[in-house]
N, C-alpha and C positions, 0 to 999 in steps of 0.2 A: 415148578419153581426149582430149577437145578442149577448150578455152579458152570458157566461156560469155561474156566480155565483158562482162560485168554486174554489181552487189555479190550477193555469197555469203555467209556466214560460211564462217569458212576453218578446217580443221583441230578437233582437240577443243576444245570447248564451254569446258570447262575449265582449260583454258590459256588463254583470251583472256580482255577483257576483254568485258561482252557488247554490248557497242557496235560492239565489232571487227567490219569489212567488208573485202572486199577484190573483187579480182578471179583470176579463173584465166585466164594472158594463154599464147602460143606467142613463143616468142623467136629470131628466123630466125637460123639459124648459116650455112648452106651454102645454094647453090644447083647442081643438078646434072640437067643435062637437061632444063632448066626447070622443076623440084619445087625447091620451096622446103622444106626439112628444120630442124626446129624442138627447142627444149629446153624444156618446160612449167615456169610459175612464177610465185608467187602474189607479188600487188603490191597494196598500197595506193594505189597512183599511175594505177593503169588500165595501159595498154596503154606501157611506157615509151618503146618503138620510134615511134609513132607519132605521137606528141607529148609534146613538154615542158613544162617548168612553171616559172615564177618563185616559185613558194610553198616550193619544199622547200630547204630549210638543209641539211641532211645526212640521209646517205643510209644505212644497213645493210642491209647485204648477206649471208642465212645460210645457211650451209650445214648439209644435213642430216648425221642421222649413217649407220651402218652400215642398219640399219632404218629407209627413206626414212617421213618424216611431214614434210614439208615443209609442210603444212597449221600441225602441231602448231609446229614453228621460228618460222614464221612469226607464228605467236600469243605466243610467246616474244619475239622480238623486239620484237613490239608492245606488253609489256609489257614490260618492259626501255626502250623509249623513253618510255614513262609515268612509269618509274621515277626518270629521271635530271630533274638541272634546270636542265642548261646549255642545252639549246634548247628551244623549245616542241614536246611533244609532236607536233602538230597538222602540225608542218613538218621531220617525220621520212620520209622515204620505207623502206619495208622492202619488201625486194624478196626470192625465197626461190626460188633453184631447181633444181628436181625431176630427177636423175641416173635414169632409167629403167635398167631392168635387173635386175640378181639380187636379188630381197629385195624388190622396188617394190612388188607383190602385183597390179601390174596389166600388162594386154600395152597394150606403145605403139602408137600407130599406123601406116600403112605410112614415113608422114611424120617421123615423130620419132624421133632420136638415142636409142640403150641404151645402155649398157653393161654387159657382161655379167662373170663372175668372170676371163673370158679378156683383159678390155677393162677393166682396175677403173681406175675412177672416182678414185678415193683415190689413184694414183698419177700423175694424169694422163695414164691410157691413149688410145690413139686410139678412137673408136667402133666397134660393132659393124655388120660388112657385111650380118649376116643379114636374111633379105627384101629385097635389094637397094639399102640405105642406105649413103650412104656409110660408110667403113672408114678414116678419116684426119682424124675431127675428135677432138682430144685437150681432157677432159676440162678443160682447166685454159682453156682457149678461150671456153668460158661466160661462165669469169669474166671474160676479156679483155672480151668485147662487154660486159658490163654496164657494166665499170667506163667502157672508152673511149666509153659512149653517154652516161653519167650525168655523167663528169668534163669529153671530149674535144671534146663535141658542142657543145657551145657555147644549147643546149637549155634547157638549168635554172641558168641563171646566177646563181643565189644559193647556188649548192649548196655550202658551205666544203669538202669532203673527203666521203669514205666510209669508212666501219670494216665489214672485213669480219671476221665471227665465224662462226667452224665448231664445232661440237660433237662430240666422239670421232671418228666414223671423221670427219667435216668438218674437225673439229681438222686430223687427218691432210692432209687434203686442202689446205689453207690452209699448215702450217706447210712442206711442200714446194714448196706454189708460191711462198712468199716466198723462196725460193731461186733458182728458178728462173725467174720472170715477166721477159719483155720489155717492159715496158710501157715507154712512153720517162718520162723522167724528172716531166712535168710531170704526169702521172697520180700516180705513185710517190709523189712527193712531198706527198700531197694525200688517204694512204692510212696506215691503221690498219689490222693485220691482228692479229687476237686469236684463238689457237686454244685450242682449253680443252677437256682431258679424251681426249688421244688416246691410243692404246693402243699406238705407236709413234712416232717423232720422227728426222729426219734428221740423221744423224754424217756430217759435214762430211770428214773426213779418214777413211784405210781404216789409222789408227794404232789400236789399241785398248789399254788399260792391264791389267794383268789379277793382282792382287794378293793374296798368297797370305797367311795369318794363321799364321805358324811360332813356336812358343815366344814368342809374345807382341808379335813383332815383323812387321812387314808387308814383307811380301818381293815384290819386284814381278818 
């Protein structure tokens, strides 16, 4: 499972539009022993590590769901910036990427970051050691590089912000890390995070209510 570097069409046919092109890029998280260890993920922008752009206005960022099609997100997104008509199209970056592991349908390389049900993703667990990959890159880290390479980097200097959108288990994935992301503020501030359709959501406090229906009246 490697990065062709080149336009593809990405994910089903019928979700995109058929114009849709992208690339399949490696996204370096960690370096360890001199292995450069990767998170796969489809971009309209090429390679985003390796060069920037003055073209992209704003950026989304998607997260897959429980059953990774990060291909299919991806086409989604691309339609969804089609949709809207406050920026041009054309000068949308959609960037989508790929949580390896339980349900991906494929084996990662020896190079690339999993996670497995031990290591979930949707929680922002640390990565999985198996095959000798690091065991201490936490899910929610992805997101960190994307957002600090696209926002922080000083790269894409027309970029106004980023909206990150996750879908059910993504939802998940997204509305907990707006809890808990360190990003410093000049990132944060410059971020949209839209979770839509998860199947659980983070309760802030360990108070719960719990209210009973007696003779008509609500008894707590």
């Amino acid at each position: 499972l490697t990065g062709t570097g080149g336009g593809e069409p990405c994910g089903a046919a019928a979700w995109c539009q058929e114009d849709a092109e992208c690339t399949f890029e490696q996204l370096p998280m960690v370096e360890r022993g001199g292995v450069t260890y990767t998170v796969p993920y489809y971009s309209n922008a090429g390679d985003i590590v390796a060069a920037g752009s003055a073209e992209w206005e704003l950026a989304l960022v998607v997260s897959h769901g429980a059953v990774p099609d990060p291909g299919g997100y991806w086409c989604a997104g691309i339609d969804a910036a089609a949709r809207q008509s406050g920026v041009d199209p054309s000068r949308i970056l959609v960037v989508a990427p790929w949580y390896l592991g339980t349900g991906a349908g494929v084996e990662p390389t020896p190079t690339q970051l999993q996670w497995t049900a031990a290591g979930n993703w949707r929680d922002g667990a640390d990565s999985d050691p198996a095959g000798g990959r690091p065991g201490d890159v936490s899910s929610y880290s992805v997101i960190d590089v994307i957002v600090e390479r696209l926002l922080l980097s000083g790269d894409f200097p027309r970029l106004r912000g980023a909206v990150l959108w996750g879908d059910s288990a993504g939802g998940q994935v997204l509305s907990r890390y707006a809890l808990t992301t360190q990003l410093p503020a000049a990132a944060i501030e410059r971020l949209r995070i839209l979770p839509s359709n998860p199947s659980s959501f983070p309760y802030v406090t360990d108070k719960r209510w719990n209210y009973t229906l007696i003779d008509g009246q609500c008894v707590l």
